[in-house]
C-alpha positions in Angstrom: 83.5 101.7 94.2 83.8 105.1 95.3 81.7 107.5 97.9 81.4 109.0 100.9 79.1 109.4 104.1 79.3 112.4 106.5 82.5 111.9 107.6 84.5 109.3 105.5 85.5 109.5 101.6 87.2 106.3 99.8 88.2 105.5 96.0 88.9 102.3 94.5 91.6 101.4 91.7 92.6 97.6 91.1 95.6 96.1 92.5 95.8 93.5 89.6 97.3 90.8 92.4 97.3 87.4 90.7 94.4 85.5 93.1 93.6 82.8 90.2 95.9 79.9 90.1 95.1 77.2 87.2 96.2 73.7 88.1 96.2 70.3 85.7 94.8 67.7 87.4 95.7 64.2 86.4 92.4 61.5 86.3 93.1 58.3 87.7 93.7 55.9 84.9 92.4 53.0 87.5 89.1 54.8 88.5 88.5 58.2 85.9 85.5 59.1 88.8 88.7 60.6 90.8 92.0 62.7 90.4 95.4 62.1 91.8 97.1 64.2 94.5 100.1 64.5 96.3 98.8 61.6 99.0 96.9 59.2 96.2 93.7 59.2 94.8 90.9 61.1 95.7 86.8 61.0 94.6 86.0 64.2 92.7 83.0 66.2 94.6 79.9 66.9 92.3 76.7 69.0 92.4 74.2 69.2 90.0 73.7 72.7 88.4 70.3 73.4 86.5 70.5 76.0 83.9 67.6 77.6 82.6 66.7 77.9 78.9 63.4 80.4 77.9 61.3 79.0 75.2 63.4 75.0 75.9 63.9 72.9 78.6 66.0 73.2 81.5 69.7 72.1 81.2 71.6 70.1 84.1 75.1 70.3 84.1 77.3 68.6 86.5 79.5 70.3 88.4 82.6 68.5 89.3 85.1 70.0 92.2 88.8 69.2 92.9 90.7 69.9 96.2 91.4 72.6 94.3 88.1 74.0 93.1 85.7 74.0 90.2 86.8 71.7 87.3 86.6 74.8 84.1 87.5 72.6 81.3 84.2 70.8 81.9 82.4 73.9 81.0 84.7 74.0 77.5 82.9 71.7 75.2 85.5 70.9 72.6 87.5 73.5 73.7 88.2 71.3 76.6 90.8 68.6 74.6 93.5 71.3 74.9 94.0 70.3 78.6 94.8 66.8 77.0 93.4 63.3 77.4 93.6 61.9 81.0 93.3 65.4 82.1 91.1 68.3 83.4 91.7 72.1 84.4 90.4 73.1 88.1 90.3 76.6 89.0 91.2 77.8 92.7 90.1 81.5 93.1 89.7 83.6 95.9 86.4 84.7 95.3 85.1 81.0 95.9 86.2 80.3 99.0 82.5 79.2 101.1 83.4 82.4 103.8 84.1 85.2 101.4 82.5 88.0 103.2 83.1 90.7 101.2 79.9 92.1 100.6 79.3 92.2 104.6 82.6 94.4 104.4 81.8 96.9 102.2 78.9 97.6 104.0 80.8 98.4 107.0 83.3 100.4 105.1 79.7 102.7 104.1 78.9 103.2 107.4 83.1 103.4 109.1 83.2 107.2 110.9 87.0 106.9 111.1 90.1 105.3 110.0 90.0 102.6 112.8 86.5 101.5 111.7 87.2 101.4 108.3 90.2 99.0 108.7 88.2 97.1 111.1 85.8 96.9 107.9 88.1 96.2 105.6 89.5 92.9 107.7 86.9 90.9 106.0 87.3 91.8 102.2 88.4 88.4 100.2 88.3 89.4 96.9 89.2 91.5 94.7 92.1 93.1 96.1 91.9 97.1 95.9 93.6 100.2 96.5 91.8 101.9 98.8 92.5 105.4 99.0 90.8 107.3 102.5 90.3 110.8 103.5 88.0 111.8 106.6 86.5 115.5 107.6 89.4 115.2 110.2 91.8 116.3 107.4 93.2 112.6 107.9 94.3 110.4 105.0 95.2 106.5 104.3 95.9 103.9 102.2 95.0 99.8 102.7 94.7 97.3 100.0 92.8 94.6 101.4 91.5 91.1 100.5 92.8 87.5 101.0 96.0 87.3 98.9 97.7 83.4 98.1 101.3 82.6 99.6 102.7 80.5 97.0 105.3 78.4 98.5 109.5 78.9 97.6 109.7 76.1 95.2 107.0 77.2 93.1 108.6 78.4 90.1 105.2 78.9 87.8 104.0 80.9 90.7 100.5 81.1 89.0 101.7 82.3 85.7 100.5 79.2 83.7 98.6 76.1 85.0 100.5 73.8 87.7 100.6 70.5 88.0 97.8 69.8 90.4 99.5 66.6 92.0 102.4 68.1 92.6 102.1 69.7 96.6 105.0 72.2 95.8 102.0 74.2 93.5 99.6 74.3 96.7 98.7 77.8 98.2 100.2 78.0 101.8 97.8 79.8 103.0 97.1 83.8 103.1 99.1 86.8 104.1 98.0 87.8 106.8 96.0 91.1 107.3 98.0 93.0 109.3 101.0 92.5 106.6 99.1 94.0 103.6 99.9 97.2 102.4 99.0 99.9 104.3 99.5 103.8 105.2 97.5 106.5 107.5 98.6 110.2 107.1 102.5 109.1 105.4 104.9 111.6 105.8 104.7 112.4 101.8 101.1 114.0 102.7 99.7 111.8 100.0 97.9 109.0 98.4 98.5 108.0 94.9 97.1 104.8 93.6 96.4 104.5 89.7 96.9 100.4 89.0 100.7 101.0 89.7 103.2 98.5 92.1 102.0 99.4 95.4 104.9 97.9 97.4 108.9 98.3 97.6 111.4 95.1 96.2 111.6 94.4 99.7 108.1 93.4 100.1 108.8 89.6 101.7 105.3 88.5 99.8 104.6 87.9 96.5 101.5 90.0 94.7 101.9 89.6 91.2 104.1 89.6 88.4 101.9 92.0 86.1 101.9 95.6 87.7 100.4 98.4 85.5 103.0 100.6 84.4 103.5 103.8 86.4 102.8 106.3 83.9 99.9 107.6 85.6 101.2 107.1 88.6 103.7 109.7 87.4 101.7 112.2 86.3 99.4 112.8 89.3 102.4 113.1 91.3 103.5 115.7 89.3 100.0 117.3 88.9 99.8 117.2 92.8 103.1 119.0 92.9 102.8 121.3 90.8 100.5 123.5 93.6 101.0 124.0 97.1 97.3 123.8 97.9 94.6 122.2 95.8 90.5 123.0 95.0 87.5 121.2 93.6 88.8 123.2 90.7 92.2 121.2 90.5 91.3 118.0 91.0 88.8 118.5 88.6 91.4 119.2 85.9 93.1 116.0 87.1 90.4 113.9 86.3 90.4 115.2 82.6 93.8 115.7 82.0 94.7 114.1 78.9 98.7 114.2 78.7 100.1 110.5 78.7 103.8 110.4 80.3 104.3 107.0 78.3 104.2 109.0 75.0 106.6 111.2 76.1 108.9 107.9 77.2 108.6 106.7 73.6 108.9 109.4 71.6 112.7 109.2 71.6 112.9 106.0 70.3 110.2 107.2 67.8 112.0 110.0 66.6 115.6 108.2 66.1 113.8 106.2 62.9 114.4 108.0 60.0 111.4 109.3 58.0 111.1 107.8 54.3 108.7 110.2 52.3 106.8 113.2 52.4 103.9 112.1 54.8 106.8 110.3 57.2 108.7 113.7 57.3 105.5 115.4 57.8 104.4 113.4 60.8 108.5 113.5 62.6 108.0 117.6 62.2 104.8 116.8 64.0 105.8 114.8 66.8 109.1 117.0 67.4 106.8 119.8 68.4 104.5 117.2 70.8 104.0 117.6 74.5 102.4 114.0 75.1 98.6 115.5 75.0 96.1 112.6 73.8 94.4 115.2 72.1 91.0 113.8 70.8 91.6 116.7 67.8 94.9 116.1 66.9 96.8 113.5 64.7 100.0 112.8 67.2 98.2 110.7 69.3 
């Protein structure tokens, strides 16, 4: 998820926005052939998979859809009676929407000459949401994360941390932010783009993304590494990509070093870590 053509550069890291929401959905006790929503009973929709087997015969398996999406538990075997009797799991994911054309945008993104292409490319990215870090032959430079992205209603107070109650319209996505309300930057003042998996937005960000950022540790430490130099090389950046020095070591290490040491390998190890600069080390035992 990274390249270049003659003019245009890009890199990928994950967003990690929460896409997936797992809802309950309750059979009709009347008529178990459907599921009960928010305006009554509804027919489940079914297709008939066939799964190939070498050296046995072919499996079918029947596929059964809610409003929602695929029913999962079906899949579970046994597994499947943790959802609970009278119940079934349905999955409703980005990536299954029937006009996902994210492959068609990627390929535009290959062939984009500037930044206005490549965000005209970008429009039609679903799934997964990336950071998308730019730089063109221009000496230009940008930041997008694109891809279809849930707006969970107000009074959802799971939002899409466990499964929802699948009759319950509250749960229902409200659509998707919309494009032009994603996160996005072209030449920021700061003169750069960092993005390494950490929260890519402010607390005033009026959408919801996810709950589960990375932490910023690494975040952190290219910042610094960028700083550190008033102008960079293929040399540099190099040594960026193999530095080993975690700023999350250096965050615990305080705590670490507060509990004292109870025999001679304990005190050994403290008089080891007091000397440590956070390198992960691949030869050394403070890691």
């Amino acid at each position: 998820m990274l390249g270049h053509n003659a003019r245009v550069a890009w890199g990928f890291t994950n967003t990690g926005s929460d896409v997936e929401d797992l809802f309950i959905e309750k059979l009709d006790p009347a008529n178990p052939a459907n599921y009960i929503t928010p305006t009554g009973s509804a027919p489940f929709q079914t297709v008939t998979e066939t799964i190939k087997v070498r050296g046995a015969a072919d499996v079918p398996f029947i596929v059964r859809r809610t409003r929602h999406g695929p029913v999962i538990s079906d899949a579970l075997g046994s597994a499947a009676d943790a959802v609970g009797k009278g119940y079934v799991l349905a999955l409703r994911w980005t990536a299954l929407d029937d006009d996902d054309r994210t492959i068609q945008a990627q390929y535009h993104l290959m062939l984009a000459q500037n930044w206005t292409e490549f965000v005209a490319a970008a429009r039609d990215v679903a799934a997964p949401q990336q950071n998308i870090g730019y730089a063109d032959v221009d000496g230009n430079i940008g930041f997008i994360a694109p891809a279809r992205v849930p707006i969970r209603k107000p009074e959802n107070d799971i939002k899409g941390l466990a499964p929802s109650p699948g009759w319950e319209a509250k749960y229902d996505w409200d659509g998707y932010i919309p494009f032009d309300e994603l996160p996005i930057a072209y030449n920021p003042p700061s003169g750069k783009v960092i993005t390494a998996n950490q929260k890519i937005v402010g607390d005033d960000y009026p959408y919801y993304l996810t709950s589960e950022w990375a932490e910023p540790y690494r975040a952190r430490r290219i910042a610094a590494l960028l700083a550190a130099r008033t102008t960079h090389s293929m040399a540099s950046f190099a040594a960026m990509q193999a530095d080993v020095t975690s700023l999350m070591a250096a965050d615990l290490l305080p705590l670490l070093l507060k509990v004292p040491p109870e025999g001679n390998r304990a005190t050994a190890a403290v008089a080891l870590l007091r000397q440590w600069d956070g390198s992960m080390a691949v030869d050394r035992p403070e890691p």
